[in-house]
N, C-alpha and C positions, 0 to 999 in steps of 0.2 A: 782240500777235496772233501773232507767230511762234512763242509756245512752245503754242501750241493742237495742233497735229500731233504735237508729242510728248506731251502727257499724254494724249489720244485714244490713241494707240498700247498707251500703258502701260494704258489703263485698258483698251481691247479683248485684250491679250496676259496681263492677268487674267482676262478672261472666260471666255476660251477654254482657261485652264490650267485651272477651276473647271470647266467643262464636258468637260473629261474625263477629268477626275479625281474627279469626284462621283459616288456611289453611284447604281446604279439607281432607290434610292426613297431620294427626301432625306428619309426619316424614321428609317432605317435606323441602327442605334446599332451601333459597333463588336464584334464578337464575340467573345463572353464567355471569359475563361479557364475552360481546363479544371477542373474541382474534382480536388481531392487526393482520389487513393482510399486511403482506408485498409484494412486487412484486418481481419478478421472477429472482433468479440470471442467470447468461447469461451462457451459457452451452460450456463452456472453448474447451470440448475436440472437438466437433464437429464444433464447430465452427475454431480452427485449424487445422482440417482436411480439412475444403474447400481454406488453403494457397494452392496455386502453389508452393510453394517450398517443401510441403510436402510431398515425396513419403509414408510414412506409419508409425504410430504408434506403432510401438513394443508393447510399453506397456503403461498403465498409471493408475494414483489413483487419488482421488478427494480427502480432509478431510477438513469438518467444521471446521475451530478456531475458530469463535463464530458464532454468526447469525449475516450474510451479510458480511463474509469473509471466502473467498475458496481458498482454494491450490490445484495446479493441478498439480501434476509432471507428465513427460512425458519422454519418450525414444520414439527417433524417429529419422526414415531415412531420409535425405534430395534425391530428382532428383536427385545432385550428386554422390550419396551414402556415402555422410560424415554420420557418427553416432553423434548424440545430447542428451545428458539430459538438458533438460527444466523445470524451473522453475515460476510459474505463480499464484500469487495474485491476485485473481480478491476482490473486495470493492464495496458494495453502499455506497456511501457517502451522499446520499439522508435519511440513516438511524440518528433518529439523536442520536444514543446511540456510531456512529460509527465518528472517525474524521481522520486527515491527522495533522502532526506535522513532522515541521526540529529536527531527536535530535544533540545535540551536546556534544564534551565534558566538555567545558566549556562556561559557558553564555557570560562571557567576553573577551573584545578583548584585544590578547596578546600584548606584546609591542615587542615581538622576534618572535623567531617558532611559531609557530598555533601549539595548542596540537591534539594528534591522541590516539583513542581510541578504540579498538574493539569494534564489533556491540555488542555481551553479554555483557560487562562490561557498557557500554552505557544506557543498555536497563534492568541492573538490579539499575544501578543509576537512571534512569527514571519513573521505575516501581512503578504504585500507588503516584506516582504526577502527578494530575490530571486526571489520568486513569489507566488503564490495558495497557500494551506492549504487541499490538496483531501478527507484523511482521514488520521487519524492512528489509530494502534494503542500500546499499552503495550509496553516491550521488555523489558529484561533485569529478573534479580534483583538482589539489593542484599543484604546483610548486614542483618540487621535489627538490630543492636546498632551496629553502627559505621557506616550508611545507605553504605559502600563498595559499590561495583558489582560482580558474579560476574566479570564481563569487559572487556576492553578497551573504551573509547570514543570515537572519533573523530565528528566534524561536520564538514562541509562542508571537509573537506580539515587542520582542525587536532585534532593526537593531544592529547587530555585524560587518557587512562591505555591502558598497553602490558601490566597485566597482569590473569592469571587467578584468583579464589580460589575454587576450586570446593569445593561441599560434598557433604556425604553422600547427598542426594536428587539427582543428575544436576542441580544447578546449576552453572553457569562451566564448563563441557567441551566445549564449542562456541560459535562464533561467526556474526554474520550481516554480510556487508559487502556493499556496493555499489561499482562500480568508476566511475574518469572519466567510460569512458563508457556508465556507465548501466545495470549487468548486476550481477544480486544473486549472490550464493554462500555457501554455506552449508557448513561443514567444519568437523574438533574441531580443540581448541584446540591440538593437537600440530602441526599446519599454519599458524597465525598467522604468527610470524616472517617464514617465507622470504617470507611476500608481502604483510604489513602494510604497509610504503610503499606500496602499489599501492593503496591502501582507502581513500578521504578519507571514508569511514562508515563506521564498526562499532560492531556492540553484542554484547555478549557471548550464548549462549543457552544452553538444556538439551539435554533428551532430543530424541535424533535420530528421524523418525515418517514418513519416507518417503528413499530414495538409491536412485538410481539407477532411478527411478522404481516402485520398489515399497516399498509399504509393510514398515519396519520392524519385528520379532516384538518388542513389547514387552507382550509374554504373561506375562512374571515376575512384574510388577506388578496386584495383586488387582485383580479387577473391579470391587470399591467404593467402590475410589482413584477417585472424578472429582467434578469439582469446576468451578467457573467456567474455561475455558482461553480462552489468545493464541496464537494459531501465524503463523508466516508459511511460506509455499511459493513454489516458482519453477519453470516448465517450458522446456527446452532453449531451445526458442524467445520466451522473455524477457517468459512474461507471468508477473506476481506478483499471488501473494494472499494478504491480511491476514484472517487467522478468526479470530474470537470467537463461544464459546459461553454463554451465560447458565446460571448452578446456583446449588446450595442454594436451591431453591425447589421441594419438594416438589410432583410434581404436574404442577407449568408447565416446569422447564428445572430438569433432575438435574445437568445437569455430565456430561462426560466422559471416556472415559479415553484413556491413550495410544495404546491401539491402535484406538478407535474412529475417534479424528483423523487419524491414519494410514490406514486405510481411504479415507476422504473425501478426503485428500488424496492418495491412488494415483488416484481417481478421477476427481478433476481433470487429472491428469496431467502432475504436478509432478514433475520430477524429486529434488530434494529439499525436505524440509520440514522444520520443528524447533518444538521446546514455546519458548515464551518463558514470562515470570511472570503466573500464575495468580491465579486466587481473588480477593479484592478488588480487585488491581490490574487487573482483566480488564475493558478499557474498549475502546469504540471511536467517536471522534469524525471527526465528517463535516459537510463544508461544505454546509448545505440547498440547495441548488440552486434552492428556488422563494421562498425567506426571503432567501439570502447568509447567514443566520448559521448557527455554530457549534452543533452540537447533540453529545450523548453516545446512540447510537442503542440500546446493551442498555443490562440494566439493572444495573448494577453490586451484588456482593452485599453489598456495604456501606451502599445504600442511599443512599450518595449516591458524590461522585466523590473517588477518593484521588488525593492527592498520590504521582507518581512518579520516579524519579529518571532515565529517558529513553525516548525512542518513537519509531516510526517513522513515517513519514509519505509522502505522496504531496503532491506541489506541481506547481503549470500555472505555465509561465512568461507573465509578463507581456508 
């Protein structure tokens, strides 16, 4: 009987802690954290509408793959009335859930041929190491006798080759790297050196098609040079974009040239931009966002998907 006054005690000095320390309305659930604002992705379609080489928009679609990566496909008339489908990545790379990686087929460097690998097969070997496979694009050129690469390439921090073999068509005379942390750039290959340690991605590229934020004069080259093209661009403030345009298809998508791509990408307003490899290799695969799987979204002029020897990609961290 004597220990009755003190558990009474204890159990009213709970009561009374509960009562005034309880919510006005005991249904009341704790208040919510703020949401993370992000900033504004950049408005693809409108903003290639104000190219000069655009006569008009056919048609177009936007779709989310994740947050702070948009696809814009586009059908569209050029001034000249060639007909295009367009293909357009835009990336924050300021997100940090979102990153830039070389994939490859293999880490190491061969001692024969360089292996080649289509972009799915790539990107289901890649998948969930280290991230999600959000969109992949085709990168550099390759020797087509000796499947060697035009340019340097690094992956995820390890160098598989430090040089250039450029050819007579503005192949291997530039380079595309990603930094630590997280910032693409794009320079000729006379700048590699002094700041390849700094790159844990590079691929080699071609003709330069925007610096300094205006489009490049690559006026030399005839008008009815165009063909399937890969480009990649980047603007000050750290958004990147992967283009792919669909040709040799009389009619439906002519292909383009250097200076039209250049155009579109002033337009975006990329500071610079640069050709990667063309023509069949000109692919662009993308994680379907309403499936999870892997698709190849133009159409390749080979009619089906080639084998290539590296590409770049977009990945969400896990």
């Amino acid at each position: 009987m004597k220990k009755t006054p003190i558990i009474f005690l204890i159990l009213l000095s709970g009561l009374l802690f509960y009562g005034c320390n309880k919510p006005e309305n005991g249904n009341e659930l704790p208040p919510e954290e703020e949401p993370v604002q992000y900033r504004e992705m950049p408005d693809v379609l409108n903003l290639v509408k104000k190219a000069s080489v655009i006569k008009e928009i056919a048609s177009s679609s936007t779709t989310t793959l994740t947050g702070g990566v948009l696809e814009a496909d586009l059908t569209v008339t050029l001034t000249n009335g060639m007909k295009e489908n367009i293909f357009i990545i835009s990336a924050d790379l300021d997100r940090d859930s979102i990153f830039a990686r070389v994939a490859l087929p293999s880490m190491e460097k061969p001692a024969g041929e360089w292996p080649r690998r289509t972009l799915t097969t790539m990107a289901y070997n890649l998948d969930l190491k280290g991230g999600l496979v959000i969109a992949m694009i085709n990168a550099d050129f390759w020797n087509t006798k000796t499947f060697v690469p035009r340019g340097p390439v690094h992956s995820n921090g390890y160098v598989i080759s430090s040089t250039f073999e450029p050819s007579g068509n503005k192949q291997g005379i530039s380079f595309v790297s990603c930094s630590s942390d997280n910032k693409i750039n794009i320079d000729y290959s006379s700048f590699y050196s002094a700041d390849a340690t700094l790159f844990p991605n590079v691929t080699g590229s071609g003709l330069m098609l925007t610096w300094d934020g205006k489009q490049v004069d690559n006026s030399s080259w005839p008008a009815d040079d165009r063909h399937p093209r890969t480009a990649i661009g980047y603007t000050k403030d750290n958004f990147v974009y992967f283009f792919v345009v669909d040709g040799r298809n009389e009619g439906v998508s002519e292909g383009m040239t250097y200076d039209e791509m250049g155009c579109i990408f002033e337009a975006l307003g990329c500071d610079r931009a640069v050709n990667l490899d063309g023509g069949g290799s000109t692919q662009l695969l993308v994680r379907d966002p309403f499936t999870d799987k892997f698709q190849i979204r133009n159409k390749p002029s080979d009619g089906t998907e080639r084998a290539v020897i590296n590409a770049w990609m977009l990945m969400e961290k896990l």
